[in-house]
N, C-alpha and C positions, 0 to 999 in steps of 0.2 A: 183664661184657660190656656192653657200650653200646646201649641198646636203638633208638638210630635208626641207628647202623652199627657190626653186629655183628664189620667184618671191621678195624674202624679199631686193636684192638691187635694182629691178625694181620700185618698190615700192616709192624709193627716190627720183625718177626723175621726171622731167616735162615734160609734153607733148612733146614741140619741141625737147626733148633730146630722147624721145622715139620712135619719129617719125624721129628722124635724126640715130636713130639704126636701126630699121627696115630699111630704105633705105640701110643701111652700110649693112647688113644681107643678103638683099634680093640681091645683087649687087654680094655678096661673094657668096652666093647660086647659080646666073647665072652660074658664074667663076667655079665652082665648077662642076657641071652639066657638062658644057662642056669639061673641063681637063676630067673628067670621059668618057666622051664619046668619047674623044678622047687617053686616055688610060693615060693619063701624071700625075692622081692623087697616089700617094703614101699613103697616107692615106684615106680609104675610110671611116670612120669612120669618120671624119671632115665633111662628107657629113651628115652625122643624125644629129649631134650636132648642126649644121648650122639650119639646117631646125627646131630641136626641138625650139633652141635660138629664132629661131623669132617667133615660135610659141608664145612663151613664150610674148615676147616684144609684139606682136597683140590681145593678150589676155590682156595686162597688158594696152594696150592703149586703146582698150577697155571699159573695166572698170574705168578708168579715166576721159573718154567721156561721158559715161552711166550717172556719180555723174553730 
């Protein structure tokens, strides 16, 4: 990801390709949550990134919707 514009490889994608991340995202976020909650995550920081990412990918399908 591009750290001055994180949406600039979102950007290239199609719909179904954005909407089949967001699933993959939001799937990994479950995963995630509950490794956490159950104490088995070694990196906790993979938990924000996840969440930022799809932020990211919902906003960017969004806007592709809006056009």
């Amino acid at each position: 990801m591009n750290k001055k514009n994180p949406f600039s490889e979102l950007a290239g994608k199609s719909i179904e390709e954005l909407a089949q991340l967001e699933a993959d995202l939001a799937a990994k976020r479950f995963t995630l949550r509950f490794q956490h909650a159950v104490g088995q995550v070694e990196n906790t920081a993979e938990i924000r990134k996840t969440r930022r990412e799809l932020a990211r990918v919902k906003t960017a399908l969004k806007s592709k919707l809006a056009v």
